[in-house]
N, C-alpha and C positions, 0 to 999 in steps of 0.2 A: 106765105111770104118766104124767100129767100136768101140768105144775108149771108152776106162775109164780115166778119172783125177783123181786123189787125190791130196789135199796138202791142209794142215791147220793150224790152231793157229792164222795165222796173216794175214794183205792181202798182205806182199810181197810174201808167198805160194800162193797165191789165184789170184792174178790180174794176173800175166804169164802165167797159166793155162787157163782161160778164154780168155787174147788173142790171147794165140794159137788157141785155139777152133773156133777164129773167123774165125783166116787165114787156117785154114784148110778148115773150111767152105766155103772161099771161092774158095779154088782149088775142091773140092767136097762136093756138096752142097748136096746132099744125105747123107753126112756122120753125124752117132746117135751117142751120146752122153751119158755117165755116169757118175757124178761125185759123189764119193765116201771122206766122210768129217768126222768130230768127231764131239761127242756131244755136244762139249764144245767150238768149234772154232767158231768163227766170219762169216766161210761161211755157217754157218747155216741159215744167217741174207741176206748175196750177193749172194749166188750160185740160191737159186729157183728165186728170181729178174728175173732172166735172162732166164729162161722160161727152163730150161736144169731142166733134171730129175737127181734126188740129194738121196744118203742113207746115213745113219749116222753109225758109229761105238765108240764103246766106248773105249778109249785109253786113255792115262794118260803119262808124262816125266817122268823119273827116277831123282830121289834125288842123291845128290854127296855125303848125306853119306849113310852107310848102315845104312837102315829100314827097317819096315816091309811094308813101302809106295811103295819099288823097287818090295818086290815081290809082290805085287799086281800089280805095272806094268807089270811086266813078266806075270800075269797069263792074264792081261788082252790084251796083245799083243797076246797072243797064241790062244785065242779066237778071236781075231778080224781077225786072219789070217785063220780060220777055217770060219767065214761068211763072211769073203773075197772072198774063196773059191766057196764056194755057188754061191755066187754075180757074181761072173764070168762064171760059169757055164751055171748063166740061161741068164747071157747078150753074151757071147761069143766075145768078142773084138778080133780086129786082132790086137791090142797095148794096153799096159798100160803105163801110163805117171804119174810121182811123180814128184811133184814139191818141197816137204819137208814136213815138220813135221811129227808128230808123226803119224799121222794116214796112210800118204802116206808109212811109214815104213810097216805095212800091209798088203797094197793092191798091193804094187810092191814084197813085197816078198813072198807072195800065187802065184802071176805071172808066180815069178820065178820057183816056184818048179813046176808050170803047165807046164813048158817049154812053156811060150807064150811072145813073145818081150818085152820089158821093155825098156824105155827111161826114167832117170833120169834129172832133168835141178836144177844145181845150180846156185844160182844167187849170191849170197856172195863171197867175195873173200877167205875168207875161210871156208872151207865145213863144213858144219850142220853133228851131229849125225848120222841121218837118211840116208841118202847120202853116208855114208862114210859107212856104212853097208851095202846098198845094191849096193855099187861101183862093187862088187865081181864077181856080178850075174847077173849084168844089161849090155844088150846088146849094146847100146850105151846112153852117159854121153854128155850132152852139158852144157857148165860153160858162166858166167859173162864176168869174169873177167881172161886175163891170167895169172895172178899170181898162181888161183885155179888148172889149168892142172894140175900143179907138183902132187898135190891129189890127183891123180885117176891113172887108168892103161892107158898108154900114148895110146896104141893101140883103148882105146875105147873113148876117150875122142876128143872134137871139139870146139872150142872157138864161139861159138853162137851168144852173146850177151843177153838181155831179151828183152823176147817178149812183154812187156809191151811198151818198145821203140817204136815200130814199131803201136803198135795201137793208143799211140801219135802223132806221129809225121803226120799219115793220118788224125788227127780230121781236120775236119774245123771249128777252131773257130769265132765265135760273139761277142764272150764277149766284152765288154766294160767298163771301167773303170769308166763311166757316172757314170754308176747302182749304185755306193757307193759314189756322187758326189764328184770325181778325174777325172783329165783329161786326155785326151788319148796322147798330146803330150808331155807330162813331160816324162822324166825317172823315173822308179817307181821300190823299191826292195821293195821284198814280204817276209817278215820274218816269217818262220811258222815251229815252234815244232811237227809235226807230228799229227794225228788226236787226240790224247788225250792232244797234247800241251805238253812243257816243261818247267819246273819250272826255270829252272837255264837260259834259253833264257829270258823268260818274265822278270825274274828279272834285265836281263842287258838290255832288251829292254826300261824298265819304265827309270833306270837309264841315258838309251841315249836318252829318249825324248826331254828334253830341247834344246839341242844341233842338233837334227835330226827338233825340229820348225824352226830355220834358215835355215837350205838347201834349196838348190832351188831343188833338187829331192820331191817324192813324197812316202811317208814308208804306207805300207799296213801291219798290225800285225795281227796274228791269233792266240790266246791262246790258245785255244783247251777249248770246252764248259762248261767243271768241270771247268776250270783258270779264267774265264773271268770277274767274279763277282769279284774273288779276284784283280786281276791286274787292275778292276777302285779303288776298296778300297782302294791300293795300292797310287796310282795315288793322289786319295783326300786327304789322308793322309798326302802326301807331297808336298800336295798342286800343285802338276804338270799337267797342264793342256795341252792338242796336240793340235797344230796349225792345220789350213786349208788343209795343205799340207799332215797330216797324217787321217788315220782311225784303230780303233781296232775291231777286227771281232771274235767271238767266235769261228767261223769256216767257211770253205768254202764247197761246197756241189759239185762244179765245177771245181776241181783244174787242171785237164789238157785243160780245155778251157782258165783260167785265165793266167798259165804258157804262153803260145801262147804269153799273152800280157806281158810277165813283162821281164825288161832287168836287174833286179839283186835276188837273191836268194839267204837267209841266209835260214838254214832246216840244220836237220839233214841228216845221213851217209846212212841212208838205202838204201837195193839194188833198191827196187823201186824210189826213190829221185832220184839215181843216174841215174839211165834208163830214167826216163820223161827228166831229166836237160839234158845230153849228149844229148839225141836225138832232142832237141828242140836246143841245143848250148845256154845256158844259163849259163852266169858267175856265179858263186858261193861261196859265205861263208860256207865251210862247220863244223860241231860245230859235233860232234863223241858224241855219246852215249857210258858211260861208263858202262852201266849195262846191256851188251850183248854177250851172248855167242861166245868167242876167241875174243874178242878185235873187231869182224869183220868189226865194222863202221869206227874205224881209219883206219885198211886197206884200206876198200874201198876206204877212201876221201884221203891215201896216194896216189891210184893207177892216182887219175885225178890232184893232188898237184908236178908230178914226172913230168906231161909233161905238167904241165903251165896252167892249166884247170879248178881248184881252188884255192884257198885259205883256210886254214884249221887254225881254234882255237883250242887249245884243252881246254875242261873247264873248269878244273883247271885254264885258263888264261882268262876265258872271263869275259868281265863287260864292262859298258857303253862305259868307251873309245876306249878299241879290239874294239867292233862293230863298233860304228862311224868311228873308221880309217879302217876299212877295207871297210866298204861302200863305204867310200871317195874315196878309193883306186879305187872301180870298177867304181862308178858314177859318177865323177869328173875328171876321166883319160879315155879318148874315147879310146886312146894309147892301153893302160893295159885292158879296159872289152872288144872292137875288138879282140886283140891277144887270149883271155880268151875265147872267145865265138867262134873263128875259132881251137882253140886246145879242145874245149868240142864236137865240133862238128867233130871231127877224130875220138873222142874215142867213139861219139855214133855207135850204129848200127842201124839204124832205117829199115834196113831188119829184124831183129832180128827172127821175128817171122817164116820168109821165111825161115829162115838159121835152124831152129830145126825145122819146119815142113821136109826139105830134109834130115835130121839127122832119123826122123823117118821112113821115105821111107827107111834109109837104113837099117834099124833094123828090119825092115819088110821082105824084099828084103833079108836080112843073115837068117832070118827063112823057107823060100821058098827053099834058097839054101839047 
């Protein structure tokens, strides 16, 4: 088998992509690889890591008002889908697979007009730009979340799950909580803003320090590496110093071996967050980002809040006390994070990856016919 990826901007495009690439790898291990990226994405930095042969294209988002910024995207979409073309010609894929962004928009839609398979995978619950354009043309759609079906043409659409789930949920982890002298048999929630961290977490996390020294659980904080200088400055300033029981980390390098060990989670909405958390069955605080395209993080954390699987702040409401009572809530009630941790673990799919690799067989399988 032959395949091109694309998907960019962020690693929730980017981690689904590569764990499919695994599990496919391991039903055919013969099967070459391309993935296809922009110049400007993040998988510039993760795709060659990983030993996969990588080209770049040059793409850009459109502005929501009119510029002369849009038609520069237009000109430069219409060119990317002209050395898409190329690129496919001299790789010959028997699939192409878009996981989102801009540049996947592209490389699935030179596809299309090649009449060569196309598998779309949304992982938001609700659909990206890109997605929702080449819903049209694309052989079969695999989504997150069921809410997103409604999106697409029901005949070509499959509730999947992400494949990022499923290459969690097989780690063996090690980790140890020693490593940051914390113990392994405390309760321990991992508070973490996303890899760049967030402003408005760290600020109600400083606030609930004094109050998180008393607990008998264990708070792990991750500010994200630009925050971290500020949030001890923060810290000294008002004099607030963490007990024994806590540590602040600018980041983690490890997070789905650390995930393995933690029984509570405060993080943001993203599709990724939600995939690692369900597939491991981990209780969660979930806290929405409000600066993302359709709302789509409150979605998401409504989709695991509906069937008892979260807990969801909006942040407009968070600050020191939200957090500590909702910790309380999960760490201090076995009751409430049990039921929390057996309804995260329904909504995960930790086949995920199994379930759009047989999605692709059949997009394969409709081109034969």
């Amino acid at each position: 088998m032959r395949v091109i990826l694309s998907g960019g901007g962020t690693g929730g495009h980017i981690y689904p992509a590569l764990a499919l690439a695994e599990v496919i790898k391991q039903h055919e291990p013969d099967a070459e690889f391309l993935y296809v990226g922009s110049e400007r994405g993040v998988e510039a930095n993760i795709v060659p890591k990983t030993g996969m042969a990588f080209k770049q294209l040059a793409v850009q988002g459109f502005s929501r008002s009119l510029s002369l910024h849009n038609i520069k995207t237009v000109q430069l979409f219409l060119k990317a889908v002209k050395v898409s073309k190329k690129i496919i010609k001299e790789f010959k894929p028997d699939v192409v697979i878009g996981t989102g962004g801009y540049v996947a928009g592209a490389v699935v839609y030179a596809a299309q007009r090649m009449n060569i398979p196309t598998v779309i995978h949304e992982q938001n619950s609700v659909a990206g730009v890109t997605n929702k354009f080449l819903a049209r043309g694309a052989t079969k759609i695999g989504v997150a979340f069921e809410v997103a079906k409604q999106q697409f043409p029901s005949e070509k659409v499959v509730l999947v799950g992400n494949p990022r789930a499923q290459q969690v949920a097989q780690l063996k982890s090690t980790f140890s909580w020693q490593t940051i002298g914390l113990r392994d048999d405390k309760a321990t929630v991992l508070i973490f803003g996303g890899s760049q961290g967030a402003p408005a977490i760290n600020l109600a996390v400083i606030d609930a320090i004094p109050e998180f020294n008393e607990r008998s659980y264990q708070v792990v904080i991750v500010t994200g590496p630009k925050r971290y200088d500020n949030v001890l400055d923060l810290l000294r300033e008002r004099n607030i110093e963490a007990a024994d029981n806590i540590r602040i980390l600018p980041y983690i390098d490890n997070m789905p071996n650390v995930l393995k060990q933690t029984d509570a989670i405060v993080s943001r909405a993203g599709a990724t967050s939600i995939a690692e958390i369900t597939a491991l069955g981990i209780p969660s605080i979930l806290i929405p980002s409000l600066h993302v395209t359709g709302d789509h993080q409150t979605k998401n954390a409504q989709s695991l809040v509906d069937v008892g699987a979260a807990i969801n702040i909006n942040e407009s409401d968070l600050n020191g006390q939200s957090l500590i009572a909702a910790v309380d809530t999960l760490l201090l009630d076995e009751n409430v994070s049990d039921k929390m941790a057996a309804q995260a673990t329904k909504v995960g799919m930790p086949d995920a990856g199994e379930r759009l690799y047989q999605l692709i067989l059949q997009a394969m399988a409709n081109k034969k016919d």
